[in-house]
C-alpha positions in Angstrom: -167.3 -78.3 -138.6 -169.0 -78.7 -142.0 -172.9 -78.1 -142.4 -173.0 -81.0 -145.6 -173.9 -78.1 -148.2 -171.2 -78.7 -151.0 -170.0 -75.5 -152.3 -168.3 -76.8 -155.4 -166.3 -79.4 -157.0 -163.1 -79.8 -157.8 -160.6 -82.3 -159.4 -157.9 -84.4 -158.5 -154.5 -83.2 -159.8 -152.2 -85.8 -158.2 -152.1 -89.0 -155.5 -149.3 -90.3 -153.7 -148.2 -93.0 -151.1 -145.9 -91.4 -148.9 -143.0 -94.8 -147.8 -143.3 -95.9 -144.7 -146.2 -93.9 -143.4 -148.6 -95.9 -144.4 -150.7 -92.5 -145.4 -150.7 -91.1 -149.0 -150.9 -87.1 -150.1 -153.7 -85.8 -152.6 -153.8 -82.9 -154.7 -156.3 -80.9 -155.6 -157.1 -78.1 -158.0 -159.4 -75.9 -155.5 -159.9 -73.3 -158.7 -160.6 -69.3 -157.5 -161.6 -71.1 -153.9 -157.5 -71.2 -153.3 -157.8 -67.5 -152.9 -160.0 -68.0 -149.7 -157.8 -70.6 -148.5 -154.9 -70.6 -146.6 -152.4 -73.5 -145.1 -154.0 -74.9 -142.0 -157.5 -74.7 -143.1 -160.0 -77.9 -143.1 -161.6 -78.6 -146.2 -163.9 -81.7 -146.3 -163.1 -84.1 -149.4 -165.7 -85.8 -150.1 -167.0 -85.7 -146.8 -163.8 -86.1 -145.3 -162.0 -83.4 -143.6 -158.9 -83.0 -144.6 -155.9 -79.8 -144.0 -154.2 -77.9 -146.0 -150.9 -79.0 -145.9 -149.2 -76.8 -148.9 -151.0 -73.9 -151.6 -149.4 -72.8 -154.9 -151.7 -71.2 -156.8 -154.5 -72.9 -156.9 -153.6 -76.2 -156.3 -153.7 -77.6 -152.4 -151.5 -80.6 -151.0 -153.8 -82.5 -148.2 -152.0 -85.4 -146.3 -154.1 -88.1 -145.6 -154.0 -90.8 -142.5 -153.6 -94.3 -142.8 -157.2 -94.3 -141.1 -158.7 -92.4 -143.3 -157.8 -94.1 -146.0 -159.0 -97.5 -144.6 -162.4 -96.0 -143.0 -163.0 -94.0 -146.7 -163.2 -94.4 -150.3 -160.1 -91.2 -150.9 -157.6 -94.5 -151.3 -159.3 -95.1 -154.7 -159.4 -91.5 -155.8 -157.4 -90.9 -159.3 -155.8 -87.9 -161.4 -159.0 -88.4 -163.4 -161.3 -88.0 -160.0 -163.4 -85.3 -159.4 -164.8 -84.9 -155.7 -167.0 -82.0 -153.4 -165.6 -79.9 -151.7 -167.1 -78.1 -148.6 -165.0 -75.3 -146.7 -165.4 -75.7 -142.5 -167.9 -73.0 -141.5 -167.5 -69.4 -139.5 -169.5 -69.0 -136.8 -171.6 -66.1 -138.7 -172.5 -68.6 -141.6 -176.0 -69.8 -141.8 -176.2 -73.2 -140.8 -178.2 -75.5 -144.1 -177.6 -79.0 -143.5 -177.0 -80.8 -140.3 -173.9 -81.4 -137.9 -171.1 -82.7 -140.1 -168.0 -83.4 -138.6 -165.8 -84.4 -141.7 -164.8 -87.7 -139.6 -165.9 -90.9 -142.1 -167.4 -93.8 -140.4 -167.2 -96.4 -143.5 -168.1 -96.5 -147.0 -171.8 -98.0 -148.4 -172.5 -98.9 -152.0 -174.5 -97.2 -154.3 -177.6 -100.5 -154.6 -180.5 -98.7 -157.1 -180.9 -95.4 -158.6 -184.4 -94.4 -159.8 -185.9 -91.9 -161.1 -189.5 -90.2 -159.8 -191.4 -87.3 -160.6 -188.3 -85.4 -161.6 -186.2 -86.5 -158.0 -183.9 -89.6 -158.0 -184.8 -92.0 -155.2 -180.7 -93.6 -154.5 -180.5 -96.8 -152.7 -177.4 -97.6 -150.8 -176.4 -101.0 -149.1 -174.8 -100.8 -145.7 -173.6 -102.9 -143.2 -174.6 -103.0 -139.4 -171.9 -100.6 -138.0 -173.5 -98.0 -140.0 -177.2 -98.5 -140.6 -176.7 -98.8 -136.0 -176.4 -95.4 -136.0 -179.3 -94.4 -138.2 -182.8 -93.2 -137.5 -185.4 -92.9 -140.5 -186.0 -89.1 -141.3 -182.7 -88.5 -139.3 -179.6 -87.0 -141.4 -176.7 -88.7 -143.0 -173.8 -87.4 -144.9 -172.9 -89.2 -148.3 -169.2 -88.1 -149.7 -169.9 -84.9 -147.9 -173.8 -84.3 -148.8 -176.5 -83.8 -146.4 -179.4 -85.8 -146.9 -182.5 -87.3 -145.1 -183.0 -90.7 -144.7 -186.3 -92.1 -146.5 -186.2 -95.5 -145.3 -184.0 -97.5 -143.5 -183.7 -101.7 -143.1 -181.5 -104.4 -141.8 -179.6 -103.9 -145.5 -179.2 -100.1 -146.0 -180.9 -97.1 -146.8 -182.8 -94.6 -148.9 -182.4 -91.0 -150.3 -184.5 -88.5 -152.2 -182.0 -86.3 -154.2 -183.7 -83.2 -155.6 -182.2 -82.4 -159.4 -180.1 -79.3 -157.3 -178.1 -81.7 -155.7 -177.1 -83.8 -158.2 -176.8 -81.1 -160.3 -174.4 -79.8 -158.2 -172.5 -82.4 -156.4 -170.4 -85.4 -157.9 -173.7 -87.6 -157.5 -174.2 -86.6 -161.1 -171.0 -88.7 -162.5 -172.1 -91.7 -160.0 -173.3 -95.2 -161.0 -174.9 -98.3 -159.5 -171.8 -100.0 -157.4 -169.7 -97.1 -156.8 -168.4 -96.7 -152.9 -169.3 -93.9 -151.3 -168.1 -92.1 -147.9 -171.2 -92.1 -144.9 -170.5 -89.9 -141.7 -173.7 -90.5 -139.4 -175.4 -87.8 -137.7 -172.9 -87.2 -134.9 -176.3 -86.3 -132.9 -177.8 -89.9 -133.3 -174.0 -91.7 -132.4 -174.4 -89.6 -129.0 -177.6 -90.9 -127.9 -176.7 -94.0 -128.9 -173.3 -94.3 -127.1 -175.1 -92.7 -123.6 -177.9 -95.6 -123.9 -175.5 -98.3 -124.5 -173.5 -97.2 -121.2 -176.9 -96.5 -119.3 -178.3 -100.0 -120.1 -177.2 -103.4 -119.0 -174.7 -104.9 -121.4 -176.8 -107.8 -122.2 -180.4 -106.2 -122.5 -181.6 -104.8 -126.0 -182.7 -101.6 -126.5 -186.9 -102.0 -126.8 -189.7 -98.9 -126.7 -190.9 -100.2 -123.2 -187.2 -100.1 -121.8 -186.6 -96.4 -123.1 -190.1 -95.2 -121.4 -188.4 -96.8 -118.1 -185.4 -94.7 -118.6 -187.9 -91.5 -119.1 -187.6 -91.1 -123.0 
């Protein structure tokens, strides 16, 4: 489990299809982190989690699904890409973000990026099977980032990024357009999923039918 708190970034060093799988492998240049890391351990890429599948040096070989390549943006990722990188947790860390399980549920586009009173206010455009599963002020993770949702409609969301973040994240190289990787607060999906078996198929979820069920 991740906590959406980027520790660094890092850059791509090689991609390949692997024939007949359908999956490709990624390498990455994990810098003085490899000596922390050994094989077996989850790193989140982007947001996605990912294992160590072979460490020389400082380089790490990750093997990556044919799911998660269709579900995430790492099938565009390049020799020139730089990405975060967020090592899973101990249970004696401090927990920072929110929930984040390093499993991708789509990508969103990167709509409007402004700037106000020294924070950048970052639209993103999203399609129903996402934006579902959101709740405004709830959390979201964006290629691996923690982040509050500011507003929320039928065509995507909003952001606040304080100048840390981008500072510090790969949200400082980004541009209007670019695909990003959204994991939604695994806490939110829950609820959702246990209402959606609770209530009849065919009846919507309203405010009076929740105070029925007690909420």
């Amino acid at each position: 489990m991740f906590t959406g708190l980027v520790e660094t970034m890092c850059s791509v060093r090689s991609v390949s299809r692997q024939a007949g799988t359908g999956g490709s492998s990624l390498t990455i240049d994990l810098g003085k982190m490899a000596n922390e890391c050994k094989l077996g351990d989850s790193i989140a890429i982007n947001g996605a989690c990912l294992t160590i599948a072979r460490l020389e040096g400082s380089l790490a070989r990750f093997d990556i699904s044919p799911e998660t390549l269709e579900k995430s943006t790492l099938g565009h990722l390049t020799t020139s890409s730089v990405v975060n990188i967020e090592r899973a947790m101990k249970p004696s860390d401090r927990f920072g973000g929110h929930f984040v399980l390093g499993h991708v549920d789509g990508t969103a586009t990167i709509k409007a990026i402004e700037k106000q009173n020294g924070f950048t206010h970052w639209t993103f455009a999203a399609g129903p099977e996402l934006l579902e599963g959101m709740v405004k002020k709830g959390s979201v993770a964006v290629d691996g980032i923690s982040l509050t949702i500011a507003h929320l409609d039928n065509t995507g969301f909003s952001v606040a990024i304080i100048p840390e973040t981008l500072k510090r994240t790969t949200f400082n190289k980004a541009n209007i357009g670019d695909s990003v990787n959204i994991e939604i607060d695994i806490i939110v999906k829950s609820v959702k999923r246990q209402l959606e078996e609770i209530l009849p198929k065919k009846q919507s979820l309203t405010a009076e039918r929740l105070r029925e069920l007690g909420f």
